[in-house]
Backbone as CSV, one residue per row, in Angstrom:
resi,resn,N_x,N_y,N_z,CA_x,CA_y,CA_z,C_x,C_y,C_z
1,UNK,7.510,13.677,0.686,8.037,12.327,0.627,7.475,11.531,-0.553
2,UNK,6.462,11.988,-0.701,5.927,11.243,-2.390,6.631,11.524,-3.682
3,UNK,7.249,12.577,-3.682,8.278,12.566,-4.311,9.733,11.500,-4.640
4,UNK,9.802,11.562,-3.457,10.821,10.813,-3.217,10.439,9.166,-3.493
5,UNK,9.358,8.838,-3.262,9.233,7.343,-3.282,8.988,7.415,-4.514
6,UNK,8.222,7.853,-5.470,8.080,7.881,-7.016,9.646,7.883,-7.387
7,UNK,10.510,8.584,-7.281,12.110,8.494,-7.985,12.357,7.501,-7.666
8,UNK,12.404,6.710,-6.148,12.881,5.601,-6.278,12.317,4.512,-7.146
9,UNK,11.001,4.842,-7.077,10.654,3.547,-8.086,10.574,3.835,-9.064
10,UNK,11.048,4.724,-10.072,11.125,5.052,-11.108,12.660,5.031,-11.684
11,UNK,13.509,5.182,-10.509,14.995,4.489,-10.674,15.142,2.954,-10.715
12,UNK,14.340,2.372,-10.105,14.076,0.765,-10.204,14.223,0.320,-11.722
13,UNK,13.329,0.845,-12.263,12.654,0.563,-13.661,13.739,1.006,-14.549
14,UNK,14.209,2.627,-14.401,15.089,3.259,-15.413,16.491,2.396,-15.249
15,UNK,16.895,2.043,-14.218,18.584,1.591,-14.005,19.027,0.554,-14.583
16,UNK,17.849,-0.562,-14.662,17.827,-1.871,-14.879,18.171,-1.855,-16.490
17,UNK,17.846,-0.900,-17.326,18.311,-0.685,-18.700,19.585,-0.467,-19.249
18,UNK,20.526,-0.408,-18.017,21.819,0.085,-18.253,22.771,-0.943,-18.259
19,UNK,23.070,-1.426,-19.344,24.561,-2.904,-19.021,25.604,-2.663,-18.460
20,UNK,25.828,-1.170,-18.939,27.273,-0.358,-18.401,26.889,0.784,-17.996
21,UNK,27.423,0.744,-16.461,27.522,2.737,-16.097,28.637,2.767,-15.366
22,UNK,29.680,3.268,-16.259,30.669,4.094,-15.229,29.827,5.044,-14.554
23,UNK,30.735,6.289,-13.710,29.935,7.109,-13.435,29.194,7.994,-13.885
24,UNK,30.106,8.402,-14.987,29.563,9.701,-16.125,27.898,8.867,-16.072
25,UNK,27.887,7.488,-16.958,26.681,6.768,-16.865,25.445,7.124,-15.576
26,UNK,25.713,6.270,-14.488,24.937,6.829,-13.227,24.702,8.143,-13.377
27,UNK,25.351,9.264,-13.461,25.019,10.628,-13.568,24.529,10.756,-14.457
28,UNK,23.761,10.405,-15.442,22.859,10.791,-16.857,21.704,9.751,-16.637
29,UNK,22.065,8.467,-16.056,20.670,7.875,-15.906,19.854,8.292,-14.258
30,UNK,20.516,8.871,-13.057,19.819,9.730,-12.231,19.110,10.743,-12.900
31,UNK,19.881,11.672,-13.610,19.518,13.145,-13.984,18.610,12.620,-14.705
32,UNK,17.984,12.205,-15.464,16.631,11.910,-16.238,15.448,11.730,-15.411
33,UNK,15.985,10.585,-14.162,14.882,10.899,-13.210,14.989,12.147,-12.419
34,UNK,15.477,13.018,-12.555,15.537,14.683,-11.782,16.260,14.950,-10.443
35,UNK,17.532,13.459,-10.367,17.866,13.518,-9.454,18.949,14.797,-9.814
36,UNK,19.097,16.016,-9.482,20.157,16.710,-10.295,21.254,17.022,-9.065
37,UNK,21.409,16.293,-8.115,22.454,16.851,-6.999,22.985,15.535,-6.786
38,UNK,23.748,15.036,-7.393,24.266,14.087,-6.628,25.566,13.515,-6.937
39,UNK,26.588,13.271,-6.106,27.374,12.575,-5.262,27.668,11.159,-5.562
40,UNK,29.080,10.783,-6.467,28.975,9.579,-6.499,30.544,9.240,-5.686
41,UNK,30.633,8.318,-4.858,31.396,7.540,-4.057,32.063,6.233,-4.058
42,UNK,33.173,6.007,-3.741,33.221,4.142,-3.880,32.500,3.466,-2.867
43,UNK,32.229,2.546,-2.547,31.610,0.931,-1.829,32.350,0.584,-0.970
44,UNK,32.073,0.275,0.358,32.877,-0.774,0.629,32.107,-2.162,0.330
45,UNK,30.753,-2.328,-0.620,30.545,-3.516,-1.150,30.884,-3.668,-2.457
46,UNK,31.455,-4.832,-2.459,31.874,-5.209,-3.872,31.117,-5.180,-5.106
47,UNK,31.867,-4.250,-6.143,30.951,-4.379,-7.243,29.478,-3.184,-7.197
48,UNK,29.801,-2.485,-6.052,28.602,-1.441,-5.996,29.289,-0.526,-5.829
49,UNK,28.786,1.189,-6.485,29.389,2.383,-5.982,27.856,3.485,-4.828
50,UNK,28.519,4.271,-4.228,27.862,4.910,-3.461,27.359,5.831,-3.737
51,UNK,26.287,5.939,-3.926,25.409,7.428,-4.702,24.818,8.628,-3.260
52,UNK,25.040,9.258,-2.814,24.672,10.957,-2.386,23.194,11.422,-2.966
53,UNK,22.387,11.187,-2.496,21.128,12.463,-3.721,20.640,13.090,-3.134
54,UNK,19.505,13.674,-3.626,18.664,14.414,-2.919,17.738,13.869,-2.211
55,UNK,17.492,12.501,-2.494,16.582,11.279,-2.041,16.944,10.695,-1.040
56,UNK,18.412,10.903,-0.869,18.953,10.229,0.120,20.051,9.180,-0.547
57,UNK,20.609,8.111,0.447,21.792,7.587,0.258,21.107,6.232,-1.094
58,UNK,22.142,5.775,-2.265,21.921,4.899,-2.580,23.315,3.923,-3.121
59,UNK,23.105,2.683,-2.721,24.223,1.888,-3.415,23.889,1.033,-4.887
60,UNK,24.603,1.968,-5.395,24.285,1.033,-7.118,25.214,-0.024,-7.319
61,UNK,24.880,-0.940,-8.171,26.287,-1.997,-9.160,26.468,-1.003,-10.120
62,UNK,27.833,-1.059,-9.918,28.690,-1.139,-11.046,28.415,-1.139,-12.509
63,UNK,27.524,-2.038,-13.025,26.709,-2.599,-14.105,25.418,-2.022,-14.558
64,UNK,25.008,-1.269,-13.135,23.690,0.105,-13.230,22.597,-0.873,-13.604
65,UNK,22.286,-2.104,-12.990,20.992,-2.916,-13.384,20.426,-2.781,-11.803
66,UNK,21.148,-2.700,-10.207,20.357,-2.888,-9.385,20.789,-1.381,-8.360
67,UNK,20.309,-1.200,-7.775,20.166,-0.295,-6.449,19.741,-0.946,-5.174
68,UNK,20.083,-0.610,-4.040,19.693,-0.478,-2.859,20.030,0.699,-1.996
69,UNK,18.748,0.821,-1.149,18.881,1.918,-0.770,18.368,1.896,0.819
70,UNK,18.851,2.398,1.902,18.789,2.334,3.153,20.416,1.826,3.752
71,UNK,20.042,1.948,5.164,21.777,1.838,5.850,22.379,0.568,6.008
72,UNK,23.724,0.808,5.873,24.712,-0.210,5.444,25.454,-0.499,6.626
73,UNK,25.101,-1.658,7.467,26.055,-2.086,8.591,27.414,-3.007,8.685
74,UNK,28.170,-2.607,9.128,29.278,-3.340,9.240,29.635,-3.931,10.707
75,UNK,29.161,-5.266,10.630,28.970,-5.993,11.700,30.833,-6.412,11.912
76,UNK,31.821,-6.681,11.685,32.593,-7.198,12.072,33.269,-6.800,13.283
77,UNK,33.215,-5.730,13.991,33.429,-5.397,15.431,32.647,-5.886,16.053
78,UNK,32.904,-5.174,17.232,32.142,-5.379,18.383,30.717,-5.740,18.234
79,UNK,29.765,-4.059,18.038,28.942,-4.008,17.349,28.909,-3.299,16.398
80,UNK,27.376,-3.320,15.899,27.258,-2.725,14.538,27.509,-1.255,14.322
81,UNK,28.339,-1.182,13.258,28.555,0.086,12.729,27.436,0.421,11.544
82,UNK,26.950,1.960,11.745,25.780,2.116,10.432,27.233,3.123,9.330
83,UNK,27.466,2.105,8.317,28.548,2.713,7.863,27.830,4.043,6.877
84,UNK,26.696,3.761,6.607,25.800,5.139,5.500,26.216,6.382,6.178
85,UNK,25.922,6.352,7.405,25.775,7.562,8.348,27.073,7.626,8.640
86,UNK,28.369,6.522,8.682,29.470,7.162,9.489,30.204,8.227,8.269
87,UNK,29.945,7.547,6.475,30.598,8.321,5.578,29.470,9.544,5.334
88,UNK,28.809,9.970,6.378,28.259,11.611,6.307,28.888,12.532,7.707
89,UNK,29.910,11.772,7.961,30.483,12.881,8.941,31.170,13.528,8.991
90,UNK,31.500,13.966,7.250,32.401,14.531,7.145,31.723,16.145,6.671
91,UNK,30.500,15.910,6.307,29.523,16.499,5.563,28.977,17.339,7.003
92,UNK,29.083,16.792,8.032,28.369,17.286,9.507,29.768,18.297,9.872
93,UNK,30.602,17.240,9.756,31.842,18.440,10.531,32.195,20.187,9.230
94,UNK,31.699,19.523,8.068,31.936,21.174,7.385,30.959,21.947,7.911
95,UNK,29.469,22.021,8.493,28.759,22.825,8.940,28.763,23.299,10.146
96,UNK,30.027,22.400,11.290,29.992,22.946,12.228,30.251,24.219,12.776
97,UNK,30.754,25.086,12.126,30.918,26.833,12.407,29.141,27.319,11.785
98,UNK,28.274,26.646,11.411,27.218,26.892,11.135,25.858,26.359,11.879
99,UNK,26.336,25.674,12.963,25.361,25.254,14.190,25.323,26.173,15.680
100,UNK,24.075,26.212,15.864,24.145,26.796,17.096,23.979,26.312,18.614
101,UNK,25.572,26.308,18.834,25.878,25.412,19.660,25.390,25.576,21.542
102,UNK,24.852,24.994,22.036,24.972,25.257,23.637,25.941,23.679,24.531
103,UNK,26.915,24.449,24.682,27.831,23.762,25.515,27.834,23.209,26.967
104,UNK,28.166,21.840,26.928,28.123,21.823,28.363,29.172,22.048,28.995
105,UNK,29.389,23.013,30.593,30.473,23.101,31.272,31.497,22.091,31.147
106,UNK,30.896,20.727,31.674,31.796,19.314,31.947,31.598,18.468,30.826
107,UNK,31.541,19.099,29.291,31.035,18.001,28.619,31.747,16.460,28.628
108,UNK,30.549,15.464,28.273,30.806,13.945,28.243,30.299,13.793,26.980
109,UNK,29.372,14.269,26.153,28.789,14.051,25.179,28.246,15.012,24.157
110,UNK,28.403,14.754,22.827,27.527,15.904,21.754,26.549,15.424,21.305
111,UNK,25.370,15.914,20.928,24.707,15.701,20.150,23.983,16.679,19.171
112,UNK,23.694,16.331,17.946,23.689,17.522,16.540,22.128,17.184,16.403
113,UNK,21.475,18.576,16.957,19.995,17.968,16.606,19.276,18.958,15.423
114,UNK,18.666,17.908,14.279,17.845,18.548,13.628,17.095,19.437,13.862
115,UNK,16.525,20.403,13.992,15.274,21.295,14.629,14.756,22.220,13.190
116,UNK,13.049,22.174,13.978,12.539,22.939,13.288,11.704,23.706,14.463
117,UNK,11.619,25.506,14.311,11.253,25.984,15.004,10.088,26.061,15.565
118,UNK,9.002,25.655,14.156,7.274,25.341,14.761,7.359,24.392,15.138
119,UNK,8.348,23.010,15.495,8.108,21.985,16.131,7.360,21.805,17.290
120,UNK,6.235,21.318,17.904,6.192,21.399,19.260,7.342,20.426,20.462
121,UNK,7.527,19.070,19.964,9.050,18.010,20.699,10.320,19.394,20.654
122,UNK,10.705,19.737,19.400,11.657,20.810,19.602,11.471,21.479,20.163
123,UNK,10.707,22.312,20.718,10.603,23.527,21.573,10.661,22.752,22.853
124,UNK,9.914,21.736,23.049,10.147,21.230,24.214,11.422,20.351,24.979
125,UNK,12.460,20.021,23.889,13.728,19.892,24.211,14.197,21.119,24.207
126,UNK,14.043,21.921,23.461,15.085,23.315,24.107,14.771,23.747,25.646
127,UNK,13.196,24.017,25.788,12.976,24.476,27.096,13.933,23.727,28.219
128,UNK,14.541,22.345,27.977,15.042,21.394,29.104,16.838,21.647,28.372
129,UNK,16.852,22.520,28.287,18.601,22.674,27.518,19.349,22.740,28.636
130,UNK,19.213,23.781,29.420,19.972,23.505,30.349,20.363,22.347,31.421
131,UNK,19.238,21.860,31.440,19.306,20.152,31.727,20.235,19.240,31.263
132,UNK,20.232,19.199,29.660,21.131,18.490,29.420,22.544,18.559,29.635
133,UNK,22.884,19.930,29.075,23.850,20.753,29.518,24.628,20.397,31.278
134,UNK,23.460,20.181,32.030,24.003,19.920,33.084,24.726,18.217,33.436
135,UNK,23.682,17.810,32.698,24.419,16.003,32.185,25.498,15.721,32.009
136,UNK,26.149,16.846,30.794,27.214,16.903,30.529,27.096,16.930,29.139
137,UNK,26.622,17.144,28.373,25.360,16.946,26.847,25.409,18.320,26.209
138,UNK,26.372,18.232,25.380,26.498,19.779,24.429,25.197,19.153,23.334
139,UNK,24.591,20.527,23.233,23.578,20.256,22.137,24.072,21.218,20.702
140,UNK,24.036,20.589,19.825,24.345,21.547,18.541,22.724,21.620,17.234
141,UNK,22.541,22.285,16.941,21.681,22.496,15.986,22.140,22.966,14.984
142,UNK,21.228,22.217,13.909,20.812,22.151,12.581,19.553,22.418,12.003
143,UNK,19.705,23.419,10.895,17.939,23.772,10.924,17.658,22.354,9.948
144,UNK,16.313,22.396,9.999,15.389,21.121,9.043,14.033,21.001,9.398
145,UNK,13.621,22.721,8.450,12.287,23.110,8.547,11.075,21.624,7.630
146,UNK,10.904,21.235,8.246,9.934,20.166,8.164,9.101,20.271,6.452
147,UNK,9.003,21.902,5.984,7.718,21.660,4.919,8.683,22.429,4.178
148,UNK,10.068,21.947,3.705,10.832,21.972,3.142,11.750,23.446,3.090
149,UNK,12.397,23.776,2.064,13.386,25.319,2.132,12.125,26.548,1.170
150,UNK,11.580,25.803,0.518,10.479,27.450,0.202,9.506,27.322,0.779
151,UNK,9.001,27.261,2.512,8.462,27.962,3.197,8.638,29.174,4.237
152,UNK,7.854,29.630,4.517,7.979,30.259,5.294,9.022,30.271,6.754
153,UNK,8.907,29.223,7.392,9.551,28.387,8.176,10.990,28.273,7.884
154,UNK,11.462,27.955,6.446,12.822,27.824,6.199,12.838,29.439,6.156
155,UNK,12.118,30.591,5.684,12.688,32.157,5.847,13.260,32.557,7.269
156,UNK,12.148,31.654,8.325,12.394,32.452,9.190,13.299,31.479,10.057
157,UNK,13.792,30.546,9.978,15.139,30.076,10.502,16.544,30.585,9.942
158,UNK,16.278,30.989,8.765,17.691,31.670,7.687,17.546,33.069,8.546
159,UNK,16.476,33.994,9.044,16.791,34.806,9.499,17.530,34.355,11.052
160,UNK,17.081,33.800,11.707,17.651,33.533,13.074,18.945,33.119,12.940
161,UNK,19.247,32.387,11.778,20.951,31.980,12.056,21.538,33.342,11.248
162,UNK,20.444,34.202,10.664,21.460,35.354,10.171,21.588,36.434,11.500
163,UNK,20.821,36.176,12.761,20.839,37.372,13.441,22.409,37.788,13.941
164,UNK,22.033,38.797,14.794,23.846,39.346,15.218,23.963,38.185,16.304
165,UNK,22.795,37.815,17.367,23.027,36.707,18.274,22.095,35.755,17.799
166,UNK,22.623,34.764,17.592,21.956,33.480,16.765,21.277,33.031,18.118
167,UNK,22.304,32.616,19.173,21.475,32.113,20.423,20.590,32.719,21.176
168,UNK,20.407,34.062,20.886,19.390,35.095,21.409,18.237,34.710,20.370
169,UNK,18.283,34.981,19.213,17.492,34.870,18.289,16.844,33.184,18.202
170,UNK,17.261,32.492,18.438,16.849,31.032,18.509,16.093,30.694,19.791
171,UNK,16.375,31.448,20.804,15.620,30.873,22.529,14.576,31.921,22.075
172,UNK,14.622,33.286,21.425,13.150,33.608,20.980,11.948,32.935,20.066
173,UNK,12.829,32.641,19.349,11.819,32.054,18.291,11.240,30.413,18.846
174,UNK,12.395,29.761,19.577,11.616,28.337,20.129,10.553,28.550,21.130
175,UNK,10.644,29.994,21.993,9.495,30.551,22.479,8.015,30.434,21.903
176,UNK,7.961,30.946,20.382,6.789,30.873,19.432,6.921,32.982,19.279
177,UNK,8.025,33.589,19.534,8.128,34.825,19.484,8.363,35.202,17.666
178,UNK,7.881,36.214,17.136,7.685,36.729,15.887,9.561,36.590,15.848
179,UNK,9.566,36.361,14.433,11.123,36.379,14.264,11.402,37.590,13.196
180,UNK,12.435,38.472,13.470,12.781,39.935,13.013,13.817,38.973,11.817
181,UNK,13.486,39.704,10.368,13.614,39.448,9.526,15.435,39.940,9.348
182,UNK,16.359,38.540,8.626,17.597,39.279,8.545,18.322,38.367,7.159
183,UNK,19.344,38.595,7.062,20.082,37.682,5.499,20.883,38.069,5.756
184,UNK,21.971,36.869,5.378,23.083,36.581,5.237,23.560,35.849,4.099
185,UNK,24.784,35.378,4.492,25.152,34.288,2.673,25.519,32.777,3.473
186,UNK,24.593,32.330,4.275,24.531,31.340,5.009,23.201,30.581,4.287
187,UNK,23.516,29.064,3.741,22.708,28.357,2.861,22.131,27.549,3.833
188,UNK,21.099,27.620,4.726,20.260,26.350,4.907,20.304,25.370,4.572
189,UNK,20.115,25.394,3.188,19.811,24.467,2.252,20.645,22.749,2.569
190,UNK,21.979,23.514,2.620,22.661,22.551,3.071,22.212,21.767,4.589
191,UNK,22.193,22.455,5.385,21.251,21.506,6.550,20.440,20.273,5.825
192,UNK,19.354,20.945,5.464,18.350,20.078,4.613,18.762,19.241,3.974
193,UNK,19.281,19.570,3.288,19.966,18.223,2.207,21.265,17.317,3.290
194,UNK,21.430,17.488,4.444,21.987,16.417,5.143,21.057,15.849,5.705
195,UNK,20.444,16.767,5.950,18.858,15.791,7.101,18.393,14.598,6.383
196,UNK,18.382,14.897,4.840,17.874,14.140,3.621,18.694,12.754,3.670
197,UNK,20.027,13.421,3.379,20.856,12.090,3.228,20.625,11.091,4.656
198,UNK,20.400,12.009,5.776,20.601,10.934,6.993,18.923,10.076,7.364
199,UNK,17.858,10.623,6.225,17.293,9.724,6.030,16.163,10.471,6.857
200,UNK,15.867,11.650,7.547,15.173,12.372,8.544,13.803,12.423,7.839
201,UNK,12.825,12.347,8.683,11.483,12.521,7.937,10.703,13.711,8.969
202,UNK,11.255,13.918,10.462,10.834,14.433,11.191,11.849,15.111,11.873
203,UNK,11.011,15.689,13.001,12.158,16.332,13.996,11.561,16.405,15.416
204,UNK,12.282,16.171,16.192,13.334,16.585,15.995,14.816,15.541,16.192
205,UNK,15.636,15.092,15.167,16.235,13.886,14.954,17.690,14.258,15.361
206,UNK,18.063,13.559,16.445,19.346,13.199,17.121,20.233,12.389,16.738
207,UNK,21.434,13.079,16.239,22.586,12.842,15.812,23.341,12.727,16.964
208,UNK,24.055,11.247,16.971,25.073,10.986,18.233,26.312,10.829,17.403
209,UNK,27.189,11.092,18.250,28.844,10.857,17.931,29.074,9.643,16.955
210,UNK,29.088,8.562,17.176,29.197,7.394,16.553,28.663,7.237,15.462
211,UNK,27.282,8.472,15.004,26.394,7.833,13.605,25.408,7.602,13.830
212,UNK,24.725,6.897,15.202,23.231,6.802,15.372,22.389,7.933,14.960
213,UNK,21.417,7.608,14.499,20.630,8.510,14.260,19.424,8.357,15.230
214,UNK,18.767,9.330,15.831,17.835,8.679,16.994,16.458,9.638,16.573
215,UNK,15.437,9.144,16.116,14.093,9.756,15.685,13.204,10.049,16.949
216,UNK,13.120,11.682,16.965,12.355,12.198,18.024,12.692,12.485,19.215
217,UNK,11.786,13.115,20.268,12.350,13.570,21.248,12.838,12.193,22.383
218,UNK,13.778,12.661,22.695,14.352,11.771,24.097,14.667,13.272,25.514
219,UNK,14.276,12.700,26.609,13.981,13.824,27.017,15.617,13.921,27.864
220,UNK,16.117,14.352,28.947,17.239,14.575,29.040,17.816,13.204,30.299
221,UNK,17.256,12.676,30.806,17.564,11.592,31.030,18.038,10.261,30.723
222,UNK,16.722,10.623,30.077,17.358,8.720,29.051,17.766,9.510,27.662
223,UNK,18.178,10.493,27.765,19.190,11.031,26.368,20.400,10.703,27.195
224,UNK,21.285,11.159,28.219,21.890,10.600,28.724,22.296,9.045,28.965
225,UNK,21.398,8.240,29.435,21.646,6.804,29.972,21.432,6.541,28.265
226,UNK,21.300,6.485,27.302,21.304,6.204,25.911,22.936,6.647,25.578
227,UNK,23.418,7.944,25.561,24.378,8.269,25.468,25.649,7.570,25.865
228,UNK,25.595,7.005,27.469,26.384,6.423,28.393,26.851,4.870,27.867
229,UNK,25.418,4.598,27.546,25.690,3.003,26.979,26.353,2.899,25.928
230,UNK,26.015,3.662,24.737,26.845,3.797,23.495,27.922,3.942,24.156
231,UNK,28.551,4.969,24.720,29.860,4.955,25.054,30.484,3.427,25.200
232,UNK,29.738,3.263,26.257,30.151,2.150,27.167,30.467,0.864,26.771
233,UNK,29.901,0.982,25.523,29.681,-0.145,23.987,30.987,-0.569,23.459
């Protein structure tokens, strides 16, 4: 994460030099600070466009003198919409043939949870899976090995979603069981870099239908009565 806070404040300083940035612009004054992945979008604020990075979400002007960065609500309904997170759901639904899903019989609700396998909260929401499941609470996973994609940790989750049974291979390894080494042409990476955009620093981080993002474990109860109310909203 020190990474990350140095670019931002080093985008502070660099952006403010710019009178004009179309986009081509924004994309040459990021890439200097090493942002090299990124995603530019329109606004729904005026006069700002929507930047994607590796840092996470940012809204620039137009003019490339200011940035802001964190989630963007749109209060005019009911309640608040986190609009940052609702324009990454499109980014969630391409990975869904790439999550490993446990379904509930009667589902009422999904939720897309970050996980990392040495987690200790993660292991301890899986152990209660069937719980939720019984709620009515499909759980889907996403890997987001905590000490980034070149550890160890990111090897041995790329092997579990490469196994022949991903869900066999995943209730072993949340065990703390040795994980049997496998490859595929399945990119992690991409997990990670959504966890990024949705702003994740930990895990294990709950993705609800609507966009909430919910930090840490909730155990299967009040994951439910949390669930219910949003609905109910």
């Amino acid at each position: 994460m020190k990474k990350r806070h140095l670019l931002l404040s080093l985008l502070i300083t660099a952006v403010t030099g710019f009178a004009h940035a179309d986009d081509a612009a924004i994309q040459q004054s990021l890439k200097k600070l090493g942002l090299q992945q990124i995603e530019i979008q329109p606004s729904t604020l005026p006069g700002m466009k929507t930047v994607l990075t590796e840092s996470g979400v940012l809204y620039i002007t137009e003019d490339g003198k200011q940035f802001i960065q964190g989630p963007l609500y749109d209060v005019s309904g009911g309640q608040p919409v986190n609009v940052t997170n609702k324009l990454l759901e499109k980014k969630v639904d391409a990975l869904s043939d790439q999550m490993i899903v446990y379904k509930a019989p009667k589902e009422q609700h999904v939720i897309t949870v970050f996980t990392d396998i040495t987690c200790g909260y993660c292991r301890k929401l899986h152990t209660q899976i069937a719980d939720y499941n019984a709620l009515g609470i499909t759980v889907r996973y996403l890997a987001f090995p905590r000490e980034g994609m070149n550890g160890q940790v990111a090897k041995d989750m790329k092997s579990v979603w490469c196994a022949a049974d991903r869900r066999k291979a995943f209730d072993a390894a949340m065990k703390g069981e040795a994980v049997a080494p496998a490859d595929c042409n399945i990119d992690l990476a991409q997990h990670y870099k959504l966890g990024i955009l949705y702003g994740i620093q930990g895990t294990p981080a709950i993705l609800l239908q609507n966009g909430m993002m919910i930090p840490g474990y909730q155990g299967p109860q009040e994951m439910k009565q949390m669930l219910d109310s949003q609905k109910g909203g």
